[in-house]
PAKOLKOL-950194 format. One record per residue: residue number from 1; z negated, y, x of N, C-alpha, C, O in turn. Coordinates in steps of 0.02 Angstrom, whole numbers, plus 50000, padded with zeros to 5 digits. Layout:
# residues N
REC   i   n.Z   n.Y   n.X  ca.Z  ca.Y  ca.X   c.Z   c.Y   c.X   o.Z   o.Y   o.X
REC NUM     Z     Y     X     Z     Y     X     Z     Y     X     Z     Y     X
...
# end
This chain:
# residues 277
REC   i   n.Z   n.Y   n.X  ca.Z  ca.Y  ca.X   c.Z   c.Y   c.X   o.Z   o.Y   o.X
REC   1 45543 54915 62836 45573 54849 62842 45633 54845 62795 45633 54858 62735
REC   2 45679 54825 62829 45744 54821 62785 45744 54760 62729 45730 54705 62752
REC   3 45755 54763 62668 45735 54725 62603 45809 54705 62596 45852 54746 62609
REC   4 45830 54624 62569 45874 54596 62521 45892 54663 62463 45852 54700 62435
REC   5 45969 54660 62460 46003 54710 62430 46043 54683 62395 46086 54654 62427
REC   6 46049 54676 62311 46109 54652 62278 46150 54712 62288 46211 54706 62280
REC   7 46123 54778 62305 46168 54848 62279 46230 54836 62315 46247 54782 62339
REC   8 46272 54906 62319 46338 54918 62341 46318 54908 62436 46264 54925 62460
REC   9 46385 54874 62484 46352 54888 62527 46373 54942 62584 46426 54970 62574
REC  10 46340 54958 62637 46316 55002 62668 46384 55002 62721 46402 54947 62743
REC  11 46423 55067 62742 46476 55067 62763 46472 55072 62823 46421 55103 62837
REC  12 46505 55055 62877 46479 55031 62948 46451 55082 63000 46404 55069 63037
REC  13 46495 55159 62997 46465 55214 63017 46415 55271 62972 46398 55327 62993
REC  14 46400 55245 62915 46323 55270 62886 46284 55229 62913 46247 55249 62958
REC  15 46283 55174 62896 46233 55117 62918 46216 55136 63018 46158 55136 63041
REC  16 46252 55145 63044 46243 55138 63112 46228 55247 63119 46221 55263 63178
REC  17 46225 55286 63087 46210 55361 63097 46144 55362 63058 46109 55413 63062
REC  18 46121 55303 63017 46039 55302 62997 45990 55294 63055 45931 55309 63052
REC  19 46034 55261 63128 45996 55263 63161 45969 55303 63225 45922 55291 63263
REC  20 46025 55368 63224 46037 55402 63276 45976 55439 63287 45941 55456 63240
REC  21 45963 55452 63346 45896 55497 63356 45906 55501 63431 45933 55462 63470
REC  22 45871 55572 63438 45851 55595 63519 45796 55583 63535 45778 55604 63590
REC  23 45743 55542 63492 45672 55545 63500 45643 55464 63533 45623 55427 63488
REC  24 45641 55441 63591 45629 55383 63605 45561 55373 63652 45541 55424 63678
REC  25 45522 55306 63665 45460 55297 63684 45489 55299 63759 45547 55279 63767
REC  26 45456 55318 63808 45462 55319 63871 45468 55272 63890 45512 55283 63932
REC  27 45457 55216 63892 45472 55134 63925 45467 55093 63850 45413 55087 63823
REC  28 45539 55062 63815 45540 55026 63773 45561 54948 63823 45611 54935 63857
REC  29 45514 54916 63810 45519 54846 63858 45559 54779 63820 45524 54738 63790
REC  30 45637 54771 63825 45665 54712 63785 45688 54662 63830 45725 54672 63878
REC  31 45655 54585 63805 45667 54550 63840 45739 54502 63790 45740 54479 63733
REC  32 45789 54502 63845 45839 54479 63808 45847 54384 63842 45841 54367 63901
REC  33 45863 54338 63783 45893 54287 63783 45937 54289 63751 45955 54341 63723
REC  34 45973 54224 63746 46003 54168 63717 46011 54095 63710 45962 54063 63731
REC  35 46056 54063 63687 46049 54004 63695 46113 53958 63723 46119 53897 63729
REC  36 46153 54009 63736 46208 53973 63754 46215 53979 63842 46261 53954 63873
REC  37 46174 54007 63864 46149 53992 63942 46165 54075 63985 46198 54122 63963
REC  38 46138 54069 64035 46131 54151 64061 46202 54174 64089 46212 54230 64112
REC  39 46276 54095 64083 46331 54142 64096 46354 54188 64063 46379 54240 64084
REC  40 46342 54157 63970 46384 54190 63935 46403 54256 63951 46361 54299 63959
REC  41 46452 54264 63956 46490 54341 63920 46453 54364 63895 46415 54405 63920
REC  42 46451 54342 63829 46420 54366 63773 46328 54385 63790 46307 54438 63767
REC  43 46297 54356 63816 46260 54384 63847 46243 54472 63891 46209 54522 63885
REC  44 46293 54441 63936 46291 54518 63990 46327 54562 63957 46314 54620 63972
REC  45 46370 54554 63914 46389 54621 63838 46332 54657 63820 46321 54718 63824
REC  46 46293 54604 63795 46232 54639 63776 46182 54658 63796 46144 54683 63756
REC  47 46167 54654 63856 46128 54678 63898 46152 54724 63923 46112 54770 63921
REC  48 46215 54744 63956 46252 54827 63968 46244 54884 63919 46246 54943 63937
REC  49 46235 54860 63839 46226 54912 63784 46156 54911 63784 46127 54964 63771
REC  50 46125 54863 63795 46032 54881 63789 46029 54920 63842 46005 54975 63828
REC  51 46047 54912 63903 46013 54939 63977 46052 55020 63963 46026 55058 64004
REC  52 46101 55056 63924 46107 55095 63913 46082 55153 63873 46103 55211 63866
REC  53 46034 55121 63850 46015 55161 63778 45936 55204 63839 45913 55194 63895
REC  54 45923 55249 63782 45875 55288 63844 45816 55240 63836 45807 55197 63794
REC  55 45780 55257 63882 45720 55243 63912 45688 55164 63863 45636 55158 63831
REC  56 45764 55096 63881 45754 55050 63869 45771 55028 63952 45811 55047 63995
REC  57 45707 54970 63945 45703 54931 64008 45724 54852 63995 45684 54838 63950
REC  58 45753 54805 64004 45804 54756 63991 45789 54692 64040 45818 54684 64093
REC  59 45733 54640 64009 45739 54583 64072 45774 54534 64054 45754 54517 63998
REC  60 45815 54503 64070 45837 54429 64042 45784 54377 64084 45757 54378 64139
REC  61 45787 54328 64019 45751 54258 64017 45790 54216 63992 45792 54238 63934
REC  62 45824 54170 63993 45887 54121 63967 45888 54055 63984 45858 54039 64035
REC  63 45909 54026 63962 45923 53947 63968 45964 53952 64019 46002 54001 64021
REC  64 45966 53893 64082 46020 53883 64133 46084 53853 64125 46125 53837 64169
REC  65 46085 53847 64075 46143 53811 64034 46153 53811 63958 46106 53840 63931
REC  66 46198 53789 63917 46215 53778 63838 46160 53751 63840 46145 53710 63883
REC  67 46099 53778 63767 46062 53742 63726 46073 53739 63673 46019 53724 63647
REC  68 46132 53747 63613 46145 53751 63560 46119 53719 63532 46114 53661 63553
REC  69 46083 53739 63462 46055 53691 63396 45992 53660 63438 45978 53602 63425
REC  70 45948 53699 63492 45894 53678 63517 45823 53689 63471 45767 53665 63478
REC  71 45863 53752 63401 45804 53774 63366 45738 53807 63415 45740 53844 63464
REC  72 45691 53782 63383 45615 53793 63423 45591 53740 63471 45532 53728 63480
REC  73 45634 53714 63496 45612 53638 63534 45577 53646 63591 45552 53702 63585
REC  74 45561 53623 63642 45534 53642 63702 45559 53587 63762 45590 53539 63740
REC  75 45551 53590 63813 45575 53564 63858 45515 53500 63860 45515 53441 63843
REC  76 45466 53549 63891 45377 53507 63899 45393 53497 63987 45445 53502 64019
REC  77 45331 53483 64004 45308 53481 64063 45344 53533 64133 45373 53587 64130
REC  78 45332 53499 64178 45375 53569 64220 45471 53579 64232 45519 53540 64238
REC  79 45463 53635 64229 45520 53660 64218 45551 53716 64300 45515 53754 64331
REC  80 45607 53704 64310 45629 53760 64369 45657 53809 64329 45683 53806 64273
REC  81 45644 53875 64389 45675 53945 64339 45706 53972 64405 45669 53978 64454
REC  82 45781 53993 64410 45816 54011 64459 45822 54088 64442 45831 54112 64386
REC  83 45813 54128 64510 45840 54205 64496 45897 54215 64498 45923 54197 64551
REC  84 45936 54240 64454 46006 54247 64461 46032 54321 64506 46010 54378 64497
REC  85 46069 54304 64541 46104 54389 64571 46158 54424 64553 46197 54384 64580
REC  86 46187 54458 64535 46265 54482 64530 46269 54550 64555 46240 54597 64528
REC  87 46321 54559 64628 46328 54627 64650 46250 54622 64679 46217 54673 64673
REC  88 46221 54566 64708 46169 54569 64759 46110 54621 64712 46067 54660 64732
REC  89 46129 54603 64649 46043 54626 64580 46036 54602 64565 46081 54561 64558
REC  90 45977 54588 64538 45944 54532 64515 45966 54530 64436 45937 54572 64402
REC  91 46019 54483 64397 46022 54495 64333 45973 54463 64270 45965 54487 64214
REC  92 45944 54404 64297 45884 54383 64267 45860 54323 64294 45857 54320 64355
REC  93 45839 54262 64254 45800 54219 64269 45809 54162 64209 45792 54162 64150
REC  94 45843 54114 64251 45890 54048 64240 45822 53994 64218 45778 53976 64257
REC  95 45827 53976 64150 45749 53933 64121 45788 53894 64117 45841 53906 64089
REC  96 45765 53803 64159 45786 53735 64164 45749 53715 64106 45695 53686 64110
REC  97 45782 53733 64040 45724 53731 63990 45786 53732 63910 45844 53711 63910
REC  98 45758 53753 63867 45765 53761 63811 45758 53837 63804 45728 53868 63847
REC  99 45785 53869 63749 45770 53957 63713 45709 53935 63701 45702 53933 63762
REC 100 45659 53917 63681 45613 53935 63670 45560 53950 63741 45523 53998 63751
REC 101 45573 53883 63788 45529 53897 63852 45578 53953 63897 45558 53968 63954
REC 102 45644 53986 63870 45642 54052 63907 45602 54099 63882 45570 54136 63920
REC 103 45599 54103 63808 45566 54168 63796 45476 54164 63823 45450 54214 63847
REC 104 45438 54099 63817 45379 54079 63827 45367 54120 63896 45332 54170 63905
REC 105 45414 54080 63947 45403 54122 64016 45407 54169 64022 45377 54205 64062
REC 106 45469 54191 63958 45490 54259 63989 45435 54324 63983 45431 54370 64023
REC 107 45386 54312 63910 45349 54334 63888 45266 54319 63927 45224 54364 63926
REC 108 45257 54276 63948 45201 54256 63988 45189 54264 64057 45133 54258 64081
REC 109 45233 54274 64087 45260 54277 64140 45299 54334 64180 45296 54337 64241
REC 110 45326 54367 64155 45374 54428 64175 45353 54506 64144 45386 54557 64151
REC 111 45287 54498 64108 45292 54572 64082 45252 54605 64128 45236 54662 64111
REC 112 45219 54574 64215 45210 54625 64249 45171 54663 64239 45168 54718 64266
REC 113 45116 54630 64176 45053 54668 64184 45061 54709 64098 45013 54721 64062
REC 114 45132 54724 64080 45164 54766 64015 45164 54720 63982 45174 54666 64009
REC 115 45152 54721 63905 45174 54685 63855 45278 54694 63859 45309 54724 63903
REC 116 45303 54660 63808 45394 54649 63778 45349 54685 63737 45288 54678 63730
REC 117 45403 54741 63698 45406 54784 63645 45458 54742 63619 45487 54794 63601
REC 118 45495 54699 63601 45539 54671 63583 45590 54623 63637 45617 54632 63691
REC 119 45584 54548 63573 45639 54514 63602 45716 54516 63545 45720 54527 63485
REC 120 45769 54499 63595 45829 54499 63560 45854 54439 63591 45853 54422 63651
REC 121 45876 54411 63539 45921 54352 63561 45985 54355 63545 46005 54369 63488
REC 122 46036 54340 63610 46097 54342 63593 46145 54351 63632 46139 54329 63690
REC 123 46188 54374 63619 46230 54361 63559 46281 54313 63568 46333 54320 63599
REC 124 46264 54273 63543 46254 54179 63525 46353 54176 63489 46381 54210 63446
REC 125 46378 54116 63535 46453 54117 63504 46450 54077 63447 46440 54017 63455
REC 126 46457 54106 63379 46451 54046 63332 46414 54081 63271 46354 54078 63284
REC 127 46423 54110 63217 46375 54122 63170 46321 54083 63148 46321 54023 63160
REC 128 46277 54109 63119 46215 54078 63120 46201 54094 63047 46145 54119 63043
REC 129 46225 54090 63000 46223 54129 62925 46203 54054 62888 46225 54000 62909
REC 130 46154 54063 62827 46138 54012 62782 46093 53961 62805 46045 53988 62834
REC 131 46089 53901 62804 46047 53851 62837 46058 53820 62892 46029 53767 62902
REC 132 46102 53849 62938 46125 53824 63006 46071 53865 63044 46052 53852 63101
REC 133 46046 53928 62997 45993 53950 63055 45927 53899 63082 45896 53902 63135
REC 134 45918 53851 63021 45857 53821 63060 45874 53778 63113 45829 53780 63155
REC 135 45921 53740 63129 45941 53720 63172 45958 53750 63246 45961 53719 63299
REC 136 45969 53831 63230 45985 53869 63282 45948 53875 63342 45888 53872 63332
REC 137 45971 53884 63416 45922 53896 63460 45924 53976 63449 45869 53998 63430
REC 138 45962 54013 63454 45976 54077 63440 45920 54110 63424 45892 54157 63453
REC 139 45898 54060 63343 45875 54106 63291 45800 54065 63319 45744 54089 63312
REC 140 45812 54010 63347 45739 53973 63355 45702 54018 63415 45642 54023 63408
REC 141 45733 54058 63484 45718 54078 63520 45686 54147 63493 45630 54162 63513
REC 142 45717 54188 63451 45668 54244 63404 45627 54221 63353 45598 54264 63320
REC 143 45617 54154 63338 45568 54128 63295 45497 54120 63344 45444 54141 63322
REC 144 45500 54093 63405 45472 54090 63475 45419 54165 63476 45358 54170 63469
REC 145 45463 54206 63484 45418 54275 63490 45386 54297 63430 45340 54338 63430
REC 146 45412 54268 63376 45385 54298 63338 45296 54255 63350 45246 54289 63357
REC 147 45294 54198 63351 45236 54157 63360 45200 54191 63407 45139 54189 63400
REC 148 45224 54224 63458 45206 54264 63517 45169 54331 63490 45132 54369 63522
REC 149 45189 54334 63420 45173 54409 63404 45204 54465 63432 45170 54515 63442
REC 150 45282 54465 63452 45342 54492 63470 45363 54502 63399 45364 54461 63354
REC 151 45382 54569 63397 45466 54567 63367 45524 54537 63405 45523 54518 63464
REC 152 45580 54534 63359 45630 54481 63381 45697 54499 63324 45697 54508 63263
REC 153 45742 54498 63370 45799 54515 63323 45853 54449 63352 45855 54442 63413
REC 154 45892 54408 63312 45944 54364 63317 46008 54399 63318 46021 54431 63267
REC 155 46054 54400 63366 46122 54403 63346 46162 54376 63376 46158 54367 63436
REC 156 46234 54346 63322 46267 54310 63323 46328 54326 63272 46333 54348 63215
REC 157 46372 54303 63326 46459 54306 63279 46503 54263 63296 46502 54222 63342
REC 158 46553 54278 63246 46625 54237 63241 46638 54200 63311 46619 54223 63365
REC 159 46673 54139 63304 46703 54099 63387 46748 54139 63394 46741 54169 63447
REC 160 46807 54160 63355 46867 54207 63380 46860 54265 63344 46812 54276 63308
REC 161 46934 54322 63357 46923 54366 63350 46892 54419 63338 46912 54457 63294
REC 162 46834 54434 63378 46782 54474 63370 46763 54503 63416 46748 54472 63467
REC 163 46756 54588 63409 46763 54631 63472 46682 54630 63504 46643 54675 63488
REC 164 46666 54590 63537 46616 54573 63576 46564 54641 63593 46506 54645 63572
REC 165 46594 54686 63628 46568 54752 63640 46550 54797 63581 46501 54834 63580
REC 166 46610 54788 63515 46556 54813 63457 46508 54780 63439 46456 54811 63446
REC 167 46499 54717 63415 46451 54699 63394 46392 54693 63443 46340 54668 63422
REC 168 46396 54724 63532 46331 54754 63558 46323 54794 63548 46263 54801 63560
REC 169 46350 54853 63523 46339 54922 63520 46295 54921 63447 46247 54956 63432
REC 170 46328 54872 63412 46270 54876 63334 46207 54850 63322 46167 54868 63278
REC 171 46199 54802 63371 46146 54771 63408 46096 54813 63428 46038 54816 63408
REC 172 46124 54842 63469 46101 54905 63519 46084 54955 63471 46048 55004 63483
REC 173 46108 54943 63423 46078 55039 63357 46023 55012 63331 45977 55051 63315
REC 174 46015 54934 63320 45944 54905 63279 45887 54914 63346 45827 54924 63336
REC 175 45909 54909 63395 45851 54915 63440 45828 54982 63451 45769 54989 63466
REC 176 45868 55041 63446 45862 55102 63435 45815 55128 63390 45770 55168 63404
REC 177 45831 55092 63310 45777 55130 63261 45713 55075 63284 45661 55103 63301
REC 178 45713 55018 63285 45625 55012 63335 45616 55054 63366 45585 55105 63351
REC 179 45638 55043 63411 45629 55105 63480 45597 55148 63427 45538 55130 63427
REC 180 45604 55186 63391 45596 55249 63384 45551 55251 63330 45507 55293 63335
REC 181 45551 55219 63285 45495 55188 63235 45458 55155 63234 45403 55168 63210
REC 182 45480 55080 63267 45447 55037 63283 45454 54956 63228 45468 54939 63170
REC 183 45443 54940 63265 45480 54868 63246 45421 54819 63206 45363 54805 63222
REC 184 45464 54801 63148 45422 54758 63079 45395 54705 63123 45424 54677 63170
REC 185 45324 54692 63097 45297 54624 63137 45304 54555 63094 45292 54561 63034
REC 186 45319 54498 63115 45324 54442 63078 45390 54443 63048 45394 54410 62996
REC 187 45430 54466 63063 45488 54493 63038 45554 54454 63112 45553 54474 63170
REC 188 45590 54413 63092 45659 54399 63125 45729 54429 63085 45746 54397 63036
REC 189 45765 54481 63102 45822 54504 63096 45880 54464 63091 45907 54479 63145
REC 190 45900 54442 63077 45976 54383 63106 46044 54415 63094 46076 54401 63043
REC 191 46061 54446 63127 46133 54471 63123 46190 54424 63132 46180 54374 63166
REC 192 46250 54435 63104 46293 54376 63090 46363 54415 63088 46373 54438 63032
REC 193 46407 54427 63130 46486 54465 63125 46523 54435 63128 46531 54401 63179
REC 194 46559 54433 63085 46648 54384 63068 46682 54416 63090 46684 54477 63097
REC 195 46733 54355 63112 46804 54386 63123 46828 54427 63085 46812 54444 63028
REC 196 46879 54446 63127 46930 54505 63084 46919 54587 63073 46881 54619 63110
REC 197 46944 54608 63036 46936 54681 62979 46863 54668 62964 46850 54613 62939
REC 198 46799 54725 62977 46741 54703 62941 46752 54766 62908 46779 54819 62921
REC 199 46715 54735 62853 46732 54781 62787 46653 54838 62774 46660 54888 62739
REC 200 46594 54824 62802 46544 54835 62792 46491 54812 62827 46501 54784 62880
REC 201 46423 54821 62803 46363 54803 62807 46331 54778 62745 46322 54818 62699
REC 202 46314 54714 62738 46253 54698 62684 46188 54669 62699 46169 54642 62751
REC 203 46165 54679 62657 46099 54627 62685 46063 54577 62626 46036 54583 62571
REC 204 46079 54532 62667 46080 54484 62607 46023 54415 62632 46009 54401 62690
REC 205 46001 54383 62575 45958 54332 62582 45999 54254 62631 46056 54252 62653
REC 206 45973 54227 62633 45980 54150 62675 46014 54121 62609 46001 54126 62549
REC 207 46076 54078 62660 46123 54075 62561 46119 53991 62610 46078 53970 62651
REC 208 46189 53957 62578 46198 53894 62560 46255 53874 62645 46287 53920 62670
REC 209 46256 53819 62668 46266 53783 62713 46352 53825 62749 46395 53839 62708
REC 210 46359 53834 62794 46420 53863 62811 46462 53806 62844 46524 53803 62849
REC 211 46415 53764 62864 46442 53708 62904 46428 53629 62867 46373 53619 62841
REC 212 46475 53581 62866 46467 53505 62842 46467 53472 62898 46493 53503 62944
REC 213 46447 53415 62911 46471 53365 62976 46469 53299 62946 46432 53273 62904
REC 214 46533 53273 62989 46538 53192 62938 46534 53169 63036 46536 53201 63088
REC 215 46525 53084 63012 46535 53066 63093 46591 53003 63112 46581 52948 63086
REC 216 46630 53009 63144 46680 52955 63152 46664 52902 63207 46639 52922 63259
REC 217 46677 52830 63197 46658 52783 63238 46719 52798 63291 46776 52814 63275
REC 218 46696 52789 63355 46748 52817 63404 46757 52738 63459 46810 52714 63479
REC 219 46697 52715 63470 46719 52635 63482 46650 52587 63486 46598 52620 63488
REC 220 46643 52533 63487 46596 52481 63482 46606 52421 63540 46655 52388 63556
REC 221 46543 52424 63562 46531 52377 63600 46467 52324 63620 46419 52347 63650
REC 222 46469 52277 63607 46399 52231 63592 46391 52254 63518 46427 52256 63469
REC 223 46321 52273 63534 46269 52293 63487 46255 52374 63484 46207 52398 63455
REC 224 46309 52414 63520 46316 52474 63531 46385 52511 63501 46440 52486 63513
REC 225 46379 52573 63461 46430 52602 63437 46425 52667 63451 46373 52698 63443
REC 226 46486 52698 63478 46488 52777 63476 46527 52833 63430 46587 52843 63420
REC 227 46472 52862 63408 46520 52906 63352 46510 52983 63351 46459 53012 63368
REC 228 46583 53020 63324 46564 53070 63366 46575 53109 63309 46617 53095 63266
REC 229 46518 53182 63309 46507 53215 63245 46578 53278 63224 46611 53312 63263
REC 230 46579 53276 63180 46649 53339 63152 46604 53382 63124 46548 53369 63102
REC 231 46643 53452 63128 46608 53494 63082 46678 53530 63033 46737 53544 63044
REC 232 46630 53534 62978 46710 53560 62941 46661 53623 62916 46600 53624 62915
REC 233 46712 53680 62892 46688 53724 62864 46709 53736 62783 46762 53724 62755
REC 234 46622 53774 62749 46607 53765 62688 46636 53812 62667 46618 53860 62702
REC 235 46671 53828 62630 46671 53887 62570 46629 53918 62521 46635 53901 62462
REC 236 46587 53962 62536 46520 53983 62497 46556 53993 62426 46616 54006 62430
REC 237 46523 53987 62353 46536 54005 62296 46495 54053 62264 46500 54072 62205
REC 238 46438 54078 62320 46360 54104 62287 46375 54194 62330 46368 54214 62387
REC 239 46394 54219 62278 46414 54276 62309 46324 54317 62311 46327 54366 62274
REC 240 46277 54313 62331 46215 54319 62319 46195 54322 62392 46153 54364 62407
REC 241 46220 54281 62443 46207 54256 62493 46229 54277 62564 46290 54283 62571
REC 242 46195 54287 62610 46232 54302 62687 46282 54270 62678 46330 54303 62660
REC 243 46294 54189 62688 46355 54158 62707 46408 54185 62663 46453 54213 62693
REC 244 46412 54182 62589 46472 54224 62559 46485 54282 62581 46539 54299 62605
REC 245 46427 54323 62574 46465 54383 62639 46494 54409 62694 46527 54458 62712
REC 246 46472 54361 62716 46491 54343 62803 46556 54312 62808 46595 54324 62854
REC 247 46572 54264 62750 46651 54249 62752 46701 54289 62715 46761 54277 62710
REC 248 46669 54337 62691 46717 54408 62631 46729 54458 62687 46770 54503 62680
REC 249 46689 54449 62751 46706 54511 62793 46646 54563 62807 46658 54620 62828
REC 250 46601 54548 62798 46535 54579 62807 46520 54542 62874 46537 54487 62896
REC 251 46476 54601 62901 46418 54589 62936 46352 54595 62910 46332 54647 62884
REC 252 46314 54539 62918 46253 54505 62879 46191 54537 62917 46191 54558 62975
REC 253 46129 54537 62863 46067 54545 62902 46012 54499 62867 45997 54524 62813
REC 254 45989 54460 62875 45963 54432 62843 45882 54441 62872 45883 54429 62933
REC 255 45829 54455 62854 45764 54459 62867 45722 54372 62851 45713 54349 62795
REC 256 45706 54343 62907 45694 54290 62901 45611 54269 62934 45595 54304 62982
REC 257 45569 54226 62917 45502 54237 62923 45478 54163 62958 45505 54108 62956
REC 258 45422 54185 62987 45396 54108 63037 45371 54071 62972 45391 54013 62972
REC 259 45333 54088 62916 45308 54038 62886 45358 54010 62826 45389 54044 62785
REC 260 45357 53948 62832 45415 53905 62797 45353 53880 62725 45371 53833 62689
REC 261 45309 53901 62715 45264 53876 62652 45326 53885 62589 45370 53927 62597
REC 262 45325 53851 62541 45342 53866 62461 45288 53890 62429 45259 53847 62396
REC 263 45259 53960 62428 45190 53976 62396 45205 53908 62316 45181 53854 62298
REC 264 45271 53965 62284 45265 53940 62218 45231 53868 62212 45188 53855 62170
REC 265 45253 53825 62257 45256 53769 62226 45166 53732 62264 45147 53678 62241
REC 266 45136 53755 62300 45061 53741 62299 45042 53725 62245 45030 53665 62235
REC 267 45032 53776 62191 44987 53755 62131 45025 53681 62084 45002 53643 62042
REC 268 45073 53686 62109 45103 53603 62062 45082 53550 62116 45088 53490 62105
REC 269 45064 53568 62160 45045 53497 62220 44996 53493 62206 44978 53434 62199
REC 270 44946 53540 62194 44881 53544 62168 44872 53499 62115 44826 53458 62119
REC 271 44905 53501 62071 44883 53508 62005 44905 53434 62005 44890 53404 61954
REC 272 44941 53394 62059 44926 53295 62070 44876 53273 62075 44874 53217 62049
REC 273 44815 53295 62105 44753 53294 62113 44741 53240 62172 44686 53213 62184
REC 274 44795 53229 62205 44799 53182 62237 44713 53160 62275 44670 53203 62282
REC 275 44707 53099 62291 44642 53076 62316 44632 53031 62388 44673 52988 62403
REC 276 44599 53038 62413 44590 52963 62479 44591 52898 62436 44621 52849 62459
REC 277 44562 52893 62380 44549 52826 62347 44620 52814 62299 44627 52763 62265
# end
């Protein structure tokens, strides 16, 4: 399992030749989402570098549209799921739903008798670095499998300049060393690529807010007002953190976990003694 690293970091073709190997499982089963709906681009990028790698088998399960910032939400009650075609193939299966009730179906429903050896979500337009992940559907749709008892890897990058097809191909090398090792349980990956020159690989902990939102009154009427949210972007100061790295020019990994407990702080809740009376 890849561990938080203050050290020096890891240079983009070592990091990606740690994972090279001829040795793979005969049917590695990845079920791919996202959250930004089954047109994206960014989607079928990444599914051309999974469906390439050897003896990986590739289903999509996706939202039928933008679910951004859906987190772990759910739709509830019944839901339609459309087969999609392209070039008269079947490319996946359109969830009138939320990321989370794609992966649910996708996983309950589509493994055909096989367990998913892994879900990947992605690759989501928009970084997902610091505390925007809890909000994320992205990161909420590999939080999903993980509850499933799936592995699950998140990835996500820059709105502009960013070569789409690399950051599947690096995608595509983390699914490789599973493949071939096998993939940490309870464990969500969150990959995160900035624009520009990337300078590296780090891997770094869940840092501080990348995004602010203020909201402007846009007009009023009766007893009704509409206002519409801004987002401005933060400048990290905590060089410790994914988000500072992620805006220095790194690509981020952050290892992120289903249980949100504060162990530390139990024994001081304890120690209120709180009572019914």
């Amino acid at each position: 399992m890849i561990k938080p690293s203050q050290g020096p970091c890891l240079g983009i073709v070592g990091f990606l030749l740690l994972f090279s190997s001829s040795t793979y499982a005969q049917t590695y089963r990845v079920l791919l989402t996202n959250d930004d709906g089954i047109e994206s681009p960014l989607l079928a990028a990444l599914k051309v570098e999974l469906q390439a790698l050897p003896g990986v088998e590739v289903t999509v399960s996706a939202p039928h549209e933008n679910q951004s910032g859906s987190s772990q939400s759910i739709a509830g009650g019944a839901f339609i799921v459309d087969r999609i075609y392209r070039d008269e193939t079947l490319f996946g299966y359109a969830v009138h739903g939320k990321p989370a009730d794609a992966v649910r179906f996708g996983l309950t429903m589509l493994g055909n008798g096989n367990d998913f050896d892994l879900v990947v979500s992605g690759i989501n337009r928009g970084s997902n670095v610091g505390d925007v992940s809890h909000g994320s559907g992205t990161v909420g749709a590999a939080m999903t499998a993980q509850f499933h008892g799936v592995p699950s890897i998140a990835v996500s990058q820059a709105l502009e300049d960013v070569n789409t097809v690399a950051s599947a191909k690096f995608a595509a090398r983390l699914v490789q060393k599973y493949q071939r090792e096998g993939a940490p349980r309870g464990v969500v990956l969150s990959i995160n690529i900035p624009s520009g020159d990337l300078k590296g690989v780090q891997v770094r902990p869940m840092g501080d807010s990348l995004l602010s939102g203020l909201y402007e009154l846009q007009s009023e009427s009766g007893n009704s007002s509409t206002y519409e949210r801004r987002l401005l972007i933060v400048q990290s100061t905590d060089s410790t953190t994914d988000t500072y790295s992620y805006q220095d020019g790194y690509i981020t990994i952050t290892p992120l976990k289903f249980d949100w407990t504060d162990y530390d702080f139990i024994s001081e809740v304890e120690s209120w003694n709180l009572q019914l009376n």
